[in-house]
C-alpha positions as CSV (number, residue, x, y, z in Angstrom):
1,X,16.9,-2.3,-12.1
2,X,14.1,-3.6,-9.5
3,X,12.0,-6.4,-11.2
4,X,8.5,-6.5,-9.3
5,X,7.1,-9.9,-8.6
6,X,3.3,-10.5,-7.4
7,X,2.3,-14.4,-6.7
8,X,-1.3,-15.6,-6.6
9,X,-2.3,-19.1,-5.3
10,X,-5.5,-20.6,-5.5
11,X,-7.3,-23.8,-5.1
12,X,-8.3,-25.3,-8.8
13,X,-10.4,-29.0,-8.0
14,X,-8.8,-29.6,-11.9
15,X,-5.6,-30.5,-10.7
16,X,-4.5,-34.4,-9.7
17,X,-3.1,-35.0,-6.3
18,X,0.5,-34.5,-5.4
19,X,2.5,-37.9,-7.2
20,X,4.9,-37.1,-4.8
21,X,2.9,-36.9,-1.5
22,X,-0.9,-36.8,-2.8
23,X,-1.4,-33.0,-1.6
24,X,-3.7,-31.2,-3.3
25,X,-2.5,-28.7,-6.3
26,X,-2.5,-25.1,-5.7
27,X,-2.3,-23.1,-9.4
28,X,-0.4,-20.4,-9.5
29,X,0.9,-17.1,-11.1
30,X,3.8,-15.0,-10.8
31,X,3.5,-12.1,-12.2
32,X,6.6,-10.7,-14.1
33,X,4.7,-7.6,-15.6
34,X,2.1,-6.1,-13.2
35,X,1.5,-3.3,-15.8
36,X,0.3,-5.3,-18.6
37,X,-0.7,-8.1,-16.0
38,X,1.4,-10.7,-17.8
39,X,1.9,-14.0,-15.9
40,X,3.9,-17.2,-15.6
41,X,1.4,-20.1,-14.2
42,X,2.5,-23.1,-12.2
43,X,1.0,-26.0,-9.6
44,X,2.2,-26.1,-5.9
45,X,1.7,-28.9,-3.9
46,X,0.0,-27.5,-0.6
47,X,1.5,-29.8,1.2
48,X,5.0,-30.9,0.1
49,X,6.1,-28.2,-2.1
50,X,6.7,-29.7,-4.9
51,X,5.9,-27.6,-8.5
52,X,6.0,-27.8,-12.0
53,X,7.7,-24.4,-12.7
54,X,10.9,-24.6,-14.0
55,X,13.6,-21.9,-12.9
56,X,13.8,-19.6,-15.7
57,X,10.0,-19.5,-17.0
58,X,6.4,-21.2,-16.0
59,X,3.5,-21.7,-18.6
60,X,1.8,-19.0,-20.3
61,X,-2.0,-20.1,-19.8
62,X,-3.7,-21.4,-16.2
63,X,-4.8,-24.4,-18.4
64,X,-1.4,-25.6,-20.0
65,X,0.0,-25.4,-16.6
66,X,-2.9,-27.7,-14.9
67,X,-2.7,-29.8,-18.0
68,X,1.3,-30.2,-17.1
69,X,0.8,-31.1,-13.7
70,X,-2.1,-33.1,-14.5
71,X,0.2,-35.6,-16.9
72,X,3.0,-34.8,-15.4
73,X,5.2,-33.0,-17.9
């Protein structure tokens, strides 16, 4: 079984700099369900690469996972 996965990055001026390099913070979503459009969301560092996605599963709202990276959690 093929498992199709769409990302989508974009620039959110809600998200705290980088605490690792001060980059700014990309929000993500990887799509795990294009059908029904279902998403996990995450914050990249543009610059460093650091995220707050975990391996197995991100957050299921664009706000929880700014709120994450935000307090670092």
């Amino acid at each position: 079984m093929t498992i199709d996965v769409e990302t989508v990055m974009r620039a959110n001026i809600n998200t705290e700099p980088c605490p690792y390099c001060g980059g700014e913070g990309i929000v993500g979503c990887s799509y795990f369900d294009l059908w029904n459009r279902m998403c996990d969301w995450f914050v990249e560092c543009a610059e460093c690469g650091a995220t707050n996605i975990n391996p197995t599963r991100g957050y299921s709202t664009e706000e929880a996972a700014i709120k994450a990276w935000n307090t670092r959690c």
